[in-house]
VOKEGU-683499 format. One record per residue: residue number from 1; chain; x negated, y negated, z of N, C-alpha, C in turn. Coordinates in steps of 0.1 Angstrom, whole numbers. Example, Ala and Ser with C-alpha at 12.3 -4.5 7.8 and 13.67 -1.06 7.14 Angstrom:
2
REC   pos   unit     n.x     n.y     n.z    ca.x    ca.y    ca.z     c.x     c.y     c.z
REC     1      A    -132      57      78    -123      45      78    -132      33      78
REC     2      A    -128      22      71    -137      11      71    -129       0      79
This chain:
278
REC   pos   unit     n.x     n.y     n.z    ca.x    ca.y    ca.z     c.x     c.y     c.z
REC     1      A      21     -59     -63      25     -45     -60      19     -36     -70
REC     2      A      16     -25     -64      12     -15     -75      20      -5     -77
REC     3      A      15       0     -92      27      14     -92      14      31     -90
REC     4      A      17      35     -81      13      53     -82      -3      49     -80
REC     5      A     -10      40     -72     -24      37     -69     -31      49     -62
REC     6      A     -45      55     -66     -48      62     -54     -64      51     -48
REC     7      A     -57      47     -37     -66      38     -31     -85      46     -30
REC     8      A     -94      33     -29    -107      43     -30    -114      33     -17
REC     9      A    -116      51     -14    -123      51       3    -138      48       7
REC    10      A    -145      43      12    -158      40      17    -159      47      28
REC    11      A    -165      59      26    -170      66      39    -182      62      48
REC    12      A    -180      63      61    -187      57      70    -204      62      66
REC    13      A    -216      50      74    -228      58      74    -226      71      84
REC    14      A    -222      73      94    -222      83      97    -219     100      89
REC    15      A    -206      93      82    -207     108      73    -214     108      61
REC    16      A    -223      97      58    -231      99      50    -241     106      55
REC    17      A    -249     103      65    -259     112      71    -253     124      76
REC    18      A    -237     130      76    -242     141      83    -241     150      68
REC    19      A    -236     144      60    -233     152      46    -248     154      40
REC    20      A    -257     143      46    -272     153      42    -277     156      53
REC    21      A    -277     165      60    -279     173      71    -272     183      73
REC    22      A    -262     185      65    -253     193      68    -255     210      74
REC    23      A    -273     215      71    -274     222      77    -276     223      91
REC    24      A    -275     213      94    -282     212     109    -270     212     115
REC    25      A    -266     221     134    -252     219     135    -252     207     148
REC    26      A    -240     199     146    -236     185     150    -237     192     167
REC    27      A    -241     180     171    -239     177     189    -219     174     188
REC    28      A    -217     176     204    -202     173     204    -197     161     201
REC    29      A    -206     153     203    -200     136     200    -200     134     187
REC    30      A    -212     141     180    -210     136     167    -198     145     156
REC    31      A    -196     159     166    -185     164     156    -172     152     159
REC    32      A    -173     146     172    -159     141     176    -157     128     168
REC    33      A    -169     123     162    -172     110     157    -166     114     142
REC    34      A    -173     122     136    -166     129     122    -153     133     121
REC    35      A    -145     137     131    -133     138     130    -124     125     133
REC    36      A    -129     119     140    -122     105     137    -121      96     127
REC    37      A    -141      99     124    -136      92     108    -130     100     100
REC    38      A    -130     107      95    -118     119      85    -102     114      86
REC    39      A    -101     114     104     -86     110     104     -85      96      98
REC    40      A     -85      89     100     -91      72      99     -90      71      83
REC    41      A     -98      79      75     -97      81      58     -86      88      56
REC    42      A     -83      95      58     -71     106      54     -56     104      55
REC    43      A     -56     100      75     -40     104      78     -41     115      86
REC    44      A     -49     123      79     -47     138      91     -58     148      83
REC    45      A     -59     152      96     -70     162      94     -69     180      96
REC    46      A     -70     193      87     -68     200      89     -83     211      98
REC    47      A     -80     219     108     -82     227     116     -97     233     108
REC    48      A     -91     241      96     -98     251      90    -107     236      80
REC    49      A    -102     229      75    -115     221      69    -124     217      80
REC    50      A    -122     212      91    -129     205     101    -140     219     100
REC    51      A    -136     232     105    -144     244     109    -154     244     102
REC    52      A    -146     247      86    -158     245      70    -170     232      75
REC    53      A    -164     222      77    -171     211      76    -182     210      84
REC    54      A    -184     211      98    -188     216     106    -197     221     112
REC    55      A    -196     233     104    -198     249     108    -197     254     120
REC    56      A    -187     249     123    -184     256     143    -173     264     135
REC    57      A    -169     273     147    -154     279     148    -144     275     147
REC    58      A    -130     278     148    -119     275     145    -115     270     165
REC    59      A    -116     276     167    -114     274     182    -127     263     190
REC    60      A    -133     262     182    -144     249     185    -140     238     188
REC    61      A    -130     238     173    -125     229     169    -111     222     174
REC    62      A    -105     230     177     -97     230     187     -95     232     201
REC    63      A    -104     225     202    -112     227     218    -116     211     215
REC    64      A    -121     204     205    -124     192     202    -114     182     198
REC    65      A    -100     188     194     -90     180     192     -79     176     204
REC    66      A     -84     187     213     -76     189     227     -81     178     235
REC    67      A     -94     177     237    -101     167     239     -98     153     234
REC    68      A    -100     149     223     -97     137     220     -79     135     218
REC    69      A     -73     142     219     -57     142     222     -58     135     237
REC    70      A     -62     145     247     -63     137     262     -65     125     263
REC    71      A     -76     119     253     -76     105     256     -74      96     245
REC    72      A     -61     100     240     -54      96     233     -62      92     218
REC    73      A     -67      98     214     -72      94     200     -68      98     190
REC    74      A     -54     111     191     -53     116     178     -38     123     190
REC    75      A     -29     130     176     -18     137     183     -20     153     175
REC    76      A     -22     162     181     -24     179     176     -10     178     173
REC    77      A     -12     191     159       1     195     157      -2     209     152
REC    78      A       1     217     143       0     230     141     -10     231     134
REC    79      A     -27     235     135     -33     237     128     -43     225     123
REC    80      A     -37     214     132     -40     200     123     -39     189     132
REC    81      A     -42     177     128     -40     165     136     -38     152     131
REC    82      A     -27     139     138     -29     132     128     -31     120     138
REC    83      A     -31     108     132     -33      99     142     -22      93     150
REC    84      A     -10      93     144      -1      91     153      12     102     160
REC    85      A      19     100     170      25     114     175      36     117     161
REC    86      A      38     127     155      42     130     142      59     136     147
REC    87      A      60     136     161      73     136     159      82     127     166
REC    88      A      90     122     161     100     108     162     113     111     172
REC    89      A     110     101     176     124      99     191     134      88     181
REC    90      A     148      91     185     156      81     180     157      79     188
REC    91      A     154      56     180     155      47     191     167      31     185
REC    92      A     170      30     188     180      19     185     175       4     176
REC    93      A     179      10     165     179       1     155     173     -16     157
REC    94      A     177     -21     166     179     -34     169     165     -36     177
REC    95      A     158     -24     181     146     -22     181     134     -20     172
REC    96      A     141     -11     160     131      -9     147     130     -16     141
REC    97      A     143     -28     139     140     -39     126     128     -48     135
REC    98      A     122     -48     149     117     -57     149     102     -55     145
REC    99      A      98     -39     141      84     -33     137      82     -36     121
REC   100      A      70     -42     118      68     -40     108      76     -48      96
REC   101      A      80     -57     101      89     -67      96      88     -73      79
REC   102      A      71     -74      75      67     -81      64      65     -68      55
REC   103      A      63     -60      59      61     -44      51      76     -40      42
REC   104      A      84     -42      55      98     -39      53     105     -47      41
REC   105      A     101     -59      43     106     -73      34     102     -69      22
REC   106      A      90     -65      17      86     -64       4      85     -49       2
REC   107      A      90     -41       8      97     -29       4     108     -34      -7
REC   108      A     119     -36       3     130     -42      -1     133     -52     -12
REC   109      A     124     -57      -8     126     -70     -21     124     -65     -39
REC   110      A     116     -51     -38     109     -44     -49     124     -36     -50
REC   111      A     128     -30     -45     143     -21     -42     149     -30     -47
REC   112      A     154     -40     -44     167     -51     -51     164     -54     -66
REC   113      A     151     -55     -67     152     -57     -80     155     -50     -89
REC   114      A     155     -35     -82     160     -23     -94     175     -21     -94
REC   115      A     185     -31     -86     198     -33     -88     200     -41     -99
REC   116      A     211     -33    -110     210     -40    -121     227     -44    -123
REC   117      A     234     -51    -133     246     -59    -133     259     -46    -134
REC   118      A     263     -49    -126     279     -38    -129     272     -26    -124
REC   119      A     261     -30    -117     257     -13    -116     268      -8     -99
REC   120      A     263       6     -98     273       6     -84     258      20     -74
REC   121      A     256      13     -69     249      23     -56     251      24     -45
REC   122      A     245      36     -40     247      38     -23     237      35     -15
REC   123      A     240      31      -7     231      20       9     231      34      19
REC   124      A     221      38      23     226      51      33     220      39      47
REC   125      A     213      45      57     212      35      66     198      34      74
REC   126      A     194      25      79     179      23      85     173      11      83
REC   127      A     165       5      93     162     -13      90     158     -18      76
REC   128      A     152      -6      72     147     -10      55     158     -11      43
REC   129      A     166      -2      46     183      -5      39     189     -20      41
REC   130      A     192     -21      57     195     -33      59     183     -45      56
REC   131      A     174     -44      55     166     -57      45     171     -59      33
REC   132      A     172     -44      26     178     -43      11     189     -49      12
REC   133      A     196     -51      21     208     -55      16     211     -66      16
REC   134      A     201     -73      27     201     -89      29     197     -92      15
REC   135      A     187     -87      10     180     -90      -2     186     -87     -19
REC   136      A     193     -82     -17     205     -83     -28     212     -92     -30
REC   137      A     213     -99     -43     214    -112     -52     224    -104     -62
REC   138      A     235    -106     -63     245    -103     -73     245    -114     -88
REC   139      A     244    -110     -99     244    -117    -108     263    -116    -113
REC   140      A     259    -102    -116     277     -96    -120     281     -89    -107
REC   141      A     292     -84    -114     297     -73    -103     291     -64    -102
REC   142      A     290     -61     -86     287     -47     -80     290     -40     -72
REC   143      A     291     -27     -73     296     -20     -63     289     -12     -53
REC   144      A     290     -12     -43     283      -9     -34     290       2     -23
REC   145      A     285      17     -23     289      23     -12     282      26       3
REC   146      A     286      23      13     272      25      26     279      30      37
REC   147      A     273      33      44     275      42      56     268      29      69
REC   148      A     263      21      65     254      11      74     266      -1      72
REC   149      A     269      -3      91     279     -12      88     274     -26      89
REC   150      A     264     -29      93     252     -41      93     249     -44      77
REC   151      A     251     -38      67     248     -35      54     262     -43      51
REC   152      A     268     -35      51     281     -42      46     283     -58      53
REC   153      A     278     -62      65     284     -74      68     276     -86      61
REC   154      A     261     -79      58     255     -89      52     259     -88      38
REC   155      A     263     -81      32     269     -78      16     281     -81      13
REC   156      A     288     -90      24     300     -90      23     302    -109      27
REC   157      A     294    -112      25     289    -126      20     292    -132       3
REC   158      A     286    -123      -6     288    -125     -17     300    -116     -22
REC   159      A     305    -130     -30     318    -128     -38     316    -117     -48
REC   160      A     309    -113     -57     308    -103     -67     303     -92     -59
REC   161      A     305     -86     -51     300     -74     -48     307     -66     -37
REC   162      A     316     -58     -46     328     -46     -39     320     -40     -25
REC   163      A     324     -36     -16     321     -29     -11     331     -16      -7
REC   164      A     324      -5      -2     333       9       3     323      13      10
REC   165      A     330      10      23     325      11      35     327      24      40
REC   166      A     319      36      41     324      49      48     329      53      60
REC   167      A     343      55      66     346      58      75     340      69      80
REC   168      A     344      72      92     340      82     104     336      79     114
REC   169      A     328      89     124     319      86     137     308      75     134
REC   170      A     308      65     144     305      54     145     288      63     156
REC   171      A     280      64     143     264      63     152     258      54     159
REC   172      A     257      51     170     256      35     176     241      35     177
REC   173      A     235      44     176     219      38     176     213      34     161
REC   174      A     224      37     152     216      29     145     229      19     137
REC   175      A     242      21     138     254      11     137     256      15     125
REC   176      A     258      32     121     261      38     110     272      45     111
REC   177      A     278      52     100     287      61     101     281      75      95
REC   178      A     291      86     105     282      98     100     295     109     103
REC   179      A     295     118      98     306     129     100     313     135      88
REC   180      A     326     138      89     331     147      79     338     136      69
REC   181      A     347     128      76     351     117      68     347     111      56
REC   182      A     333     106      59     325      99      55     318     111      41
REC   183      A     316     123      48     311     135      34     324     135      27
REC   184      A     332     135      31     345     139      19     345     129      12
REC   185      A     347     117      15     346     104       7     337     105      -4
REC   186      A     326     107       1     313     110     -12     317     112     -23
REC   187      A     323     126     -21     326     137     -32     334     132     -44
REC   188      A     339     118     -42     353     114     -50     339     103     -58
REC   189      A     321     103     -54     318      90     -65     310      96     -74
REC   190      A     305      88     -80     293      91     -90     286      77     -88
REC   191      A     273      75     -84     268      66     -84     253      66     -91
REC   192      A     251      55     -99     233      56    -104     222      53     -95
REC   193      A     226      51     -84     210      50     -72     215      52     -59
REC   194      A     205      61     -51     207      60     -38     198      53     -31
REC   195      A     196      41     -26     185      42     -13     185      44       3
REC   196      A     171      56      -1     177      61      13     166      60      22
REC   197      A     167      54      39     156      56      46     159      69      53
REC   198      A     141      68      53     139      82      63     131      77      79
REC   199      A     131      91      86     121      88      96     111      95      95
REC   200      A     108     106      86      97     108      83      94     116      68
REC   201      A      87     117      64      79     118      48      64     131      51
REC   202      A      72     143      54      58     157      50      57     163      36
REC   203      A      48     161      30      48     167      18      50     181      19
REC   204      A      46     194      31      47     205      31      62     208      34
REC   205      A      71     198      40      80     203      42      96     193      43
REC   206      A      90     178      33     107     171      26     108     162      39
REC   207      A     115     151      34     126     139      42     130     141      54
REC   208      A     128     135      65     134     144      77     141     130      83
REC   209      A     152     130      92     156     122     100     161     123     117
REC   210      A     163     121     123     161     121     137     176     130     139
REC   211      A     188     127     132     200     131     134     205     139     128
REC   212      A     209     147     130     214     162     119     225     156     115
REC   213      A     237     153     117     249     146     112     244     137     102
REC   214      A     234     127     107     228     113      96     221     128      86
REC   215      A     210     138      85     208     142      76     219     152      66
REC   216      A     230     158      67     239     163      58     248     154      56
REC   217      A     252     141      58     255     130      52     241     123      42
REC   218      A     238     122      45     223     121      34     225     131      23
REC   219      A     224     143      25     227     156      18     241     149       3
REC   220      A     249     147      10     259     146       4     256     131      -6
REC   221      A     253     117      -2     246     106     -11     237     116     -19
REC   222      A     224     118     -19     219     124     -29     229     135     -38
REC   223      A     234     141     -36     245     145     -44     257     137     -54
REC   224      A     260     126     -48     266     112     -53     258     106     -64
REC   225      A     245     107     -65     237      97     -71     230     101     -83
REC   226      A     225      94     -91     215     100    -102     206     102     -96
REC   227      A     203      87     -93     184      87     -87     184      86     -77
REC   228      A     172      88     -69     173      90     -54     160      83     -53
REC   229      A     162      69     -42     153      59     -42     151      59     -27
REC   230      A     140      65     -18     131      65      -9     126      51      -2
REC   231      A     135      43       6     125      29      11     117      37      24
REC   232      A     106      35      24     102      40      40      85      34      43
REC   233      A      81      26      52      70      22      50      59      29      55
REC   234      A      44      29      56      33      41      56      36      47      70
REC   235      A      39      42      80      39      48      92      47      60      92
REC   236      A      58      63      81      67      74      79      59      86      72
REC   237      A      50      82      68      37      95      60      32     101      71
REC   238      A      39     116      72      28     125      78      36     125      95
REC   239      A      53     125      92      58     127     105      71     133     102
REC   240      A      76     144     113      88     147     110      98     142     118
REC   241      A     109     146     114     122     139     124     129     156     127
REC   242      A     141     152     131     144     164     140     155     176     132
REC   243      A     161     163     120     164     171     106     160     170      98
REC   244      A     160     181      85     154     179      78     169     176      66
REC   245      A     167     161      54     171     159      44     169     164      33
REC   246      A     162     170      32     161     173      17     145     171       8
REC   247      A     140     189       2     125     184      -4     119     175      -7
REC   248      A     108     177     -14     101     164     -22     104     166     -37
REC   249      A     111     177     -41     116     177     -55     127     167     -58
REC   250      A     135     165     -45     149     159     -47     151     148     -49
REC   251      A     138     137     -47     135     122     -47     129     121     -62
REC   252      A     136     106     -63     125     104     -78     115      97     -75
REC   253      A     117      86     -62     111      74     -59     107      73     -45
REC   254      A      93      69     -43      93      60     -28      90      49     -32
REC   255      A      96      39     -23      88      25     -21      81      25     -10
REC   256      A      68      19      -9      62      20       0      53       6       4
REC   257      A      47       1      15      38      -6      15      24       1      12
REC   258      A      15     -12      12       0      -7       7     -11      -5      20
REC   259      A      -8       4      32     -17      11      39     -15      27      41
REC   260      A      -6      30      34      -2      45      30     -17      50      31
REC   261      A     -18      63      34     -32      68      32     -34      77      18
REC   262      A     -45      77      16     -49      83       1     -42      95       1
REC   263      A     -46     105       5     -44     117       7     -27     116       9
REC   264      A     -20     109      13      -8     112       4       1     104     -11
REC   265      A      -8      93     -12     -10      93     -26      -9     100     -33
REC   266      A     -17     108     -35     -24     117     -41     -11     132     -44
REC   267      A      -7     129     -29       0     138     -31      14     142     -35
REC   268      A      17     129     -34      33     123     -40      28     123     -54
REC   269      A      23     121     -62      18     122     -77      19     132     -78
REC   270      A      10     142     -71      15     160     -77      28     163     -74
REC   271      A      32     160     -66      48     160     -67      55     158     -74
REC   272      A      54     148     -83      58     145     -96      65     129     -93
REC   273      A      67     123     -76      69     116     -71      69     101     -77
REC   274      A      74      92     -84      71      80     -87      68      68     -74
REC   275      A      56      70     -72      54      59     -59      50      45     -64
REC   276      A      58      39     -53      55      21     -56      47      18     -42
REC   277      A      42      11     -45      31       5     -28      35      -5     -35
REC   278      A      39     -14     -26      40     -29     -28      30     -37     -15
C-alpha cells in the first residue's frame, strides 16, 4: 500500500504525435481518439481544455462528446466528461458488496488497523464499512457506535467490543438506520474516528450520498468525531450522489484502492487530504 502516491502516466503514441503537430488541425476521428485517451489518463476530461487542445471551438467539442456519449464511450456532464455515468442510483446493498470485492477487503483491512485499544469509533454505513467491520480484531476493549445494523451483527461476535447501535428508521436498501433518533443520540458522544462510506468523491463540490436522511446523519457522526476517515474505492472518484455530506475540508482521510486516477491524486493532496491507495 502506498501513502499520498501520484501515479505516472505513459501517454499513448498517438498523443505523442499529435503534440508535435499540433499546428495542424485534427480530422474527427482523431480529435475523438485524443479524447478518449485524455479520459482513459485522467478520469475526466474538461470542455474548454479539449477546445485549447485541439484548436476547434467549444461547441466542436461538444458536438464530439455527444457523439461518443451515443455510443456509449464516455457520460457528458456540465462542461465535461467522464467515463463512467457520474450520477448514482441507490441500489441495495446486498447487491454492492458483491462489486469490487478485493478492493474493498484491503480498503478495510488498512482502516482496522488504525483501530487502536480502548479506543471508541463510529461505523456509519456502506459495503466498505461492513468489510471494516468484519475486519476488526479487538485486542482490549472497544467501543463501537453504528448506524449499520449488518455491522453490529458481525461486531457482536467478539466479547471485548461494546456496541451502541443507533436507533430510528430502518433504511432497507442499505440495512441502516437513519432519522432523528439516531441524530439526537450522536449529540450525547465524543468519539476519535469516524469511518465513513460515500457514493461519491467531487473535489469541486465534497462527499455525496444517494440519501438525504443517510447524508445529515452523516453530518451529525462527523460532528461526533475527531477524525473523519473516508473508506470509498476509485469508482467513487469523479461522481455525485443525490446529497451532498459534507466538503473536502471536512475529511482528514481517504482510503482508497490503487486505480484511482492521477488527476485526483493530485488533487486530494492540494486539499490537504491524507490519501492511502492500498
Amino acid at each position: 500500500m502506498l501513502h499520498a502516491v501520484t501515479g505516472t502516466l505513459i501517454n499513448s503514441k498517438f498523443d505523442a504525435n499529435f503534440e508535435e503537430n499540433n499546428s495542424m488541425t485534427a480530422s474527427i476521428a482523431e480529435r475523438h481518439q485524443y479524447i478518449l485517451n485524455k479520459l482513459r489518463e485522467h478520469g475526466h476530461v474538461a470542455v474548454v481544455d479539449l477546445s485549447r487542445d485541439l484548436k476547434v471551438s467549444a461547441v466542436t467539442i461538444r458536438k464530439d462528446l455527444k457523439y461518443l456519449e451515443e455510443r456509449k464511450l464516455l457520460f457528458r456532464t456540465h462542461g465535461s466528461a467522464t467515463p463512467n455515468n457520474p450520477y448514482i442510483n441507490d441500489r441495495p446493498v446486498n447487491e454492492k458488496e458483491k462489486i469490487r470485492v478485493s478492493q474493498k477487503q484491503r480498503i478495510a483491512r488498512y482502516g482496522a488497523g488504525l483501530v487502536q485499544p480502548k479506543d471508541s469509533i463510529i461505523l456509519a454505513s456502506g459495503t466498505t464499512v461492513i468489510e471494516l467491520a468484519r475486519q476488526i480484531k479487538a485486542d482490549e476493549q472497544l467501543t463501537v457506535v453504528t448506524a449499520s445494523l449488518n455491522a453490529s451483527l458481525l461486531l457482536s461476535r467478539d466479547p471485548l467490543i461494546d456496541i451502541i447501535q443507533l436507533g430510528g428508521l430502518v433504511r432497507k436498501s442499505s440495512s441502516s438506520i437513519v432519522g432523528h433518533y439516531a441524530e439526537t443520540l450522536l449529540g450525547n458522544f465524543s468519539c476519535s474516528k469516524l469511518f465513513l462510506g460515500v457514493d461519491g468523491i467531487d473535489p469541486g463540490y465534497g462527499f455525496t450520498t444517494t440519501n438525504s436522511m443517510e447524508a445529515t446523519l452523516n453530518q451529525k457522526m462527523i460532528k461526533a468525531a475527531q477524525r473523519v476517515i473516508v473508506l470509498a474505492d476509485s469508482t467513487k472518484f469523479g461522481r455525485r450522489g443525490f446529497s451532498r455530506i459534507c466538503s473536502m475540508d471536512e475529511v482528514d482521510m481517504i482510503i482508497t484502492d490503487n486505480e484511482v486516477p492521477a488527476s485526483y491524486v493530485e488533487n486530494m493532496e492540494e486539499s490537504g487530504i491524507e490519501l492511502i491507495i492500498c
